[in-house]
N, C-alpha and C positions, 0 to 999 in steps of 0.2 A: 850253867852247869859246866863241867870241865868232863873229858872224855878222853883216854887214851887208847888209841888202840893199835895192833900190833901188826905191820904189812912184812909183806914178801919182797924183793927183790932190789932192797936198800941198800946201797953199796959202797955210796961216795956222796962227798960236797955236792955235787953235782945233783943226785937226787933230790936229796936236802930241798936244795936252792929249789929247784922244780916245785916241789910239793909245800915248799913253805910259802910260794909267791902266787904259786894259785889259789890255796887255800881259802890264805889272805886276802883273794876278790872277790870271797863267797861271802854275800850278804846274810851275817847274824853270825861270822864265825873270825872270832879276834884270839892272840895271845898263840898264833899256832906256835909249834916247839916240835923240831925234827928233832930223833937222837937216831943217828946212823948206827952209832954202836949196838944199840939195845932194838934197832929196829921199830921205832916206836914216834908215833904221831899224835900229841898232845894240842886239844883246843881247847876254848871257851866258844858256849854255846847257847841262843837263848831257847829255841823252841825244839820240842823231843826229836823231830822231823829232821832234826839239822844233821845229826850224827849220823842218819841214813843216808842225806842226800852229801855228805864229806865223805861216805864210805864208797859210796859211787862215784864221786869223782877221781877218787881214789884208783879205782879200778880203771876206770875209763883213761887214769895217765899211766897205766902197767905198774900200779901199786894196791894188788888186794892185799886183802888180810887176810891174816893165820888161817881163817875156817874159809876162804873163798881157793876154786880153783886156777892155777897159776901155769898153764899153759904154754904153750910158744908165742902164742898172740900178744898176753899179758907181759913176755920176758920182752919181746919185741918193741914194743910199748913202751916198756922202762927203760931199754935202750936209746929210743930217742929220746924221752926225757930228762932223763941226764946227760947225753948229749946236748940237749938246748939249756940247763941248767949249768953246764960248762961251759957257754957260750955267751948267759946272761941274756939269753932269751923269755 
């Protein structure tokens, strides 16, 4: 299954890079696709489970989505991940 979905505080290469390379270590989830412009985080998925547990990792690196709340904690979050996404961390 493929699943796009639409996060908060996407801003740069930088994010991107972050969110496309952890993604990518998540077991059953290939094909990711950051688009910084449109804010939007596209995968391939095998089991229903997987989209929940990439929506949470999501958050957990300061990138919820549209309907989740977006905090100081979660801006904070996405601050150092694209910081380390600039850094090829």
């Amino acid at each position: 299954m493929k699943t796009t979905l639409q996060v908060q505080n996407l801003k740069c290469g930088g994010c991107a890079r972050t969110i496309s390379n952890k993604l990518s270590e998540m077991n059953g989830i290939q094909d990711v696709i950051v688009e910084k412009d449109s804010s939007s985080v596209s995968f391939v998925h095998q089991g229903a489970d997987d989209a929940s547990l990439v929506k949470e990792a999501l958050r957990q690196l300061g990138y919820p989505t549209i309907d989740e709340d977006n905090g100081l904690v979660q801006k904070a979050k996405s601050f150092v991940s694209c910081a380390n996404g600039k850094l090829g961390l």
